[in-house]
PASERO-213916 format. One record per residue (C-alpha): x, z, y; residue in three letters. Coordinates in Angstrom, 3 decimals, always signed. Example, Ala and Ser with C-alpha at 12.3 -4.5 7.8 and 13.67 -1.06 7.14 Angstrom:
REM PASERO-213916
        u        w        v code
  +12.300   +7.800   -4.500  ala
  +13.670   +7.140   -1.060  ser
***
This chain:
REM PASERO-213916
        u        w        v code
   +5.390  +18.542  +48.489  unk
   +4.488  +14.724  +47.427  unk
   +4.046  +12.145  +50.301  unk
   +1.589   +9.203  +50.152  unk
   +3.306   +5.915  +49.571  unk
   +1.762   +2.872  +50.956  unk
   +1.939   +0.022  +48.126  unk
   +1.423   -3.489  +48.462  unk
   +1.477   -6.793  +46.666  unk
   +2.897   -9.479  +47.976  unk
   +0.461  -12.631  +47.775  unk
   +3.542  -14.492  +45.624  unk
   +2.169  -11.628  +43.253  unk
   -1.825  -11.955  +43.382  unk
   -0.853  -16.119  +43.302  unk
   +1.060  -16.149  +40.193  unk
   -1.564  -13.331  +38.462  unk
   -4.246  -15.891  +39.120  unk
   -2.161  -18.591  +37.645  unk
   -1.583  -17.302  +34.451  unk
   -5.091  -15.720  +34.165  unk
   -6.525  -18.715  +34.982  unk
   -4.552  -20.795  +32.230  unk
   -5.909  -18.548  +29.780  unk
   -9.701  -18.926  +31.043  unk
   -8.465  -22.508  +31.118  unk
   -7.999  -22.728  +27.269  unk
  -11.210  -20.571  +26.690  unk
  -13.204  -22.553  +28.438  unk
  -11.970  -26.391  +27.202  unk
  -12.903  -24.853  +23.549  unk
  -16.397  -23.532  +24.414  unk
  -17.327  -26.504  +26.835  unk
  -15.547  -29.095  +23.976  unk
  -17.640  -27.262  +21.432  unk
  -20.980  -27.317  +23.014  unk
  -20.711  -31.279  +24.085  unk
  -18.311  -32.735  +21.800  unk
  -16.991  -35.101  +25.060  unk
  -13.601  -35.369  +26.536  unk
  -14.579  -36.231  +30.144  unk
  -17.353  -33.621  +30.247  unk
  -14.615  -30.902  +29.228  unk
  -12.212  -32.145  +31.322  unk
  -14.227  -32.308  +34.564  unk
  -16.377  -29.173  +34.170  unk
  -12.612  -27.590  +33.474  unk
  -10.859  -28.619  +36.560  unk
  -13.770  -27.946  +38.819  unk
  -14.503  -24.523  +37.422  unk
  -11.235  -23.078  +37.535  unk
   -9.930  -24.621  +41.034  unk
  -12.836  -23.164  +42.474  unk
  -12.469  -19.385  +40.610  unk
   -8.615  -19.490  +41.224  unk
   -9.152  -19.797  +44.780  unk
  -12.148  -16.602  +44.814  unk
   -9.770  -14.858  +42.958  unk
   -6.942  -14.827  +45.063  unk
   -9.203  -13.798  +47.558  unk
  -10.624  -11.288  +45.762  unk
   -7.013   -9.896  +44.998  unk
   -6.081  -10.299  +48.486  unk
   -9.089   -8.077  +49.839  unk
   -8.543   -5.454  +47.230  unk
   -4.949   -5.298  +48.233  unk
   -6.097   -3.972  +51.669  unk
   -7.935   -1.412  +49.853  unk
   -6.372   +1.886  +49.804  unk
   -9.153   +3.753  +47.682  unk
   -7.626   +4.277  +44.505  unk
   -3.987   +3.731  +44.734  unk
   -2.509   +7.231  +44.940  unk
   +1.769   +6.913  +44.819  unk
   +3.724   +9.931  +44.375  unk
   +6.936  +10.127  +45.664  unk
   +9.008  +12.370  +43.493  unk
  +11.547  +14.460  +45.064  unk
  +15.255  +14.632  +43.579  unk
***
């Protein structure tokens, strides 16, 4: 007979997810932004505005879905 597991993430988790997917959107958007305007301080501002802001939905986000059970079906195996 399989028992439900509970899982969770702990937020150190979510954090460092949103870190490193936000270094990648990070380098995605310089290029695109760089490419459209061709100016350092537009790029850089736009940037650093743009993914503070998303980084901090997103851990949100990942935070809420955590609580979320729907979906995350554990089986325990039996020896």
């Amino acid at each position: 007979m399989s028992q439900l597991m509970k899982f969770y993430e702990i937020a150190k988790r979510s954090i460092l997810k949103a870190i490193t997917f936000r270094l990648v959107i990070l380098i995605a958007d310089s290029l695109i932004i760089f490419f459209l305007t061709h100016r350092y301080d537009v790029t850089i501002a736009v940037v650093l505005i743009s993914n503070f802001s998303s980084t901090i939905l997103y851990v949100a986000h990942e935070r809420v879905w955590n609580k979320i059970h729907w979906g995350k079906n554990i089986e325990k195996k039996s020896a």
